[in-house]
C-alpha positions, 0 to 999 in steps of 0.5 A: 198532348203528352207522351203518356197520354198517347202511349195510354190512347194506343194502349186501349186501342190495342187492347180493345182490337184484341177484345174485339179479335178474341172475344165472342161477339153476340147481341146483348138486351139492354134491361139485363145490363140494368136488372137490380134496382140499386146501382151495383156495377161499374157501368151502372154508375158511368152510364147514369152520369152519361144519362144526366148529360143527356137529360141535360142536352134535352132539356130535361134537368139543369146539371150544366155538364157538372156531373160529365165532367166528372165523369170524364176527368177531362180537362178539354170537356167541351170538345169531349161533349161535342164529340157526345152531342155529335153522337147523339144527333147520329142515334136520334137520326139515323138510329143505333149503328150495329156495326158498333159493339160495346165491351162487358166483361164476364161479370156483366160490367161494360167498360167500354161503350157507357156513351152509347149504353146511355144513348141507347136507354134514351133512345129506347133501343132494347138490344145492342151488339157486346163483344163479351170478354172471357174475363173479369176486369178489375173494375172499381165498386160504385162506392169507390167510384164515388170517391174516385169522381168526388161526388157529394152525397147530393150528386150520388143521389142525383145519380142513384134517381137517374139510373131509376128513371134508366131503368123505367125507361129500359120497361117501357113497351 
């Protein structure tokens, strides 16, 4: 590992302990994180490309990882997805650990915890705990994100029918 990157792993470390220490810690419902029909925020565009993953691991489309990885920009993704398939069998078996909280700052946007935002709506937990920051991030717009992963309209699609099938999912009873 180079020294960039550790110096940009201890950074959010750090920065995520003092969101955690200075931010109100409150339990959040899910569907209010996916309220519009189109995919506005930073976290609805993420969480869709975790959700295909997920589909994908459960035999619910053919994507093979594409989209993740994508997503990730990793250059190790199967030991990044191992991580994301052990964090599954976790949910499905022993359920959502509330001890473990996503970040949304206070335009709505989760930009930390799309992993388990995307578990969650799979696995129809409605309400999670959010440590909710007093700011507002500086987070991409979905169009710039599209380019930023380099998603072919044919991809972004993909993903817009995804955070649909998110959506119906998070109204189900």
């Amino acid at each position: 590992m180079n020294l960039s990157k550790i110096i940009k792993q201890a950074y959010g470390s750090l920065a995520m302990e003092v969101y955690a220490l200075t931010s109100k810690r409150k339990e959040i419902a899910l569907p209010d994180l996916y309220d519009t029909p189109v995919m506005t925020n930073y976290h609805h565009i993420v969480t869709a490309l975790r959700y295909v993953a997920i589909e994908e691991h459960y035999g619910k489309n053919d994507f093979d990882k594409a989209l993740y990885a994508k997503a990730n920009g990793l250059h190790n993704t199967q030991q990044d997805f191992a991580r994301f398939e052990s964090l599954m069998r976790s949910i499905e078996t022993k359920g959502y650990n509330a001890r473990s909280a996503v970040y949304v700052d206070r335009n709505g946007n989760c930009f930390n915890g799309t992993h388990r935002l995307a578990l969650c709506v799979w696995f129809r937990v409605k309400k999670i705990p959010a440590y909710m920051v007093k700011r507002s991030l500086n987070l991409p717009p979905v169009q710039d994100m599209k380019l930023r992963y380099g998603l072919s309209d044919g991809e972004y699609a993909q993903l817009e029918a995804a955070y649909q099938r998110m959506r119906e999912r998070l109204q189900e009873k």
